[in-house]
C-alpha positions in Angstrom: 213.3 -142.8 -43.3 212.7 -140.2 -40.4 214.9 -137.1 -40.0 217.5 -136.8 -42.4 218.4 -141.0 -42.0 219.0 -142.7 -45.5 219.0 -146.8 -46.4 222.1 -148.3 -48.5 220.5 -149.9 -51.8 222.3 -150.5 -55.4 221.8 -148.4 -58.3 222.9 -148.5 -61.8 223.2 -144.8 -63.9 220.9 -144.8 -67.0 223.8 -143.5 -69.9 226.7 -146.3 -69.1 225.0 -148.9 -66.8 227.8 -148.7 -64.2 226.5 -150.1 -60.9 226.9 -148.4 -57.5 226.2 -148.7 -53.6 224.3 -145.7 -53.1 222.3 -144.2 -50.5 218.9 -143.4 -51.0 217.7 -140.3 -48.4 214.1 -140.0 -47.6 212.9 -137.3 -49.9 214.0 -139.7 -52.7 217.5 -138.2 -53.3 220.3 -140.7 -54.7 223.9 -140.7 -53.6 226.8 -143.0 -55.2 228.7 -143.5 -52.4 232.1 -142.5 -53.2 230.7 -140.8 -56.2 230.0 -137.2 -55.0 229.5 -135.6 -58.5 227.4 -138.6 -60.1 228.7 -141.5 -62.3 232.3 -141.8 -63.7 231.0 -140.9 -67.2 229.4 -137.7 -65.8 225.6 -138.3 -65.5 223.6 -137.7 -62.6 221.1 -139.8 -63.2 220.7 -143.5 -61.8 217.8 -146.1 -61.4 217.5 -148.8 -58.5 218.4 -152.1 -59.7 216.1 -155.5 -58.5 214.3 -152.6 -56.4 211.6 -150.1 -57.2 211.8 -149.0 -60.7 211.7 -145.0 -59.4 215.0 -142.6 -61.2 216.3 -139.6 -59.4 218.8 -137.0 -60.4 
């Protein structure tokens, strides 16, 4: 992912499981779309589901 582009993939965060579209940027960074400030419980953390098994914060 050249220059600042990211792909759409699906992720799910690691405390409650809730699933997201995300956005995954090319330095490895993790976006929920919608979710600006992480998962609805509050965690920041997330792992690709049916996809690389990588986590990012």
């Amino acid at each position: 992912m050249p220059g600042g582009e990211s792909e759409r993939t699906v992720v799910e965060c690691l405390e409650c499981g809730s699933a997201y579209a995300a956005r995954r940027w090319g330095d490895g960074t993790i976006q929920p779309i919608g979710r600006k400030n992480g998962c609805q419980c509050g965690a920041t953390a997330f792992r690709t589901i049916g996809g690389a098994s990588e986590t990012a914060r």
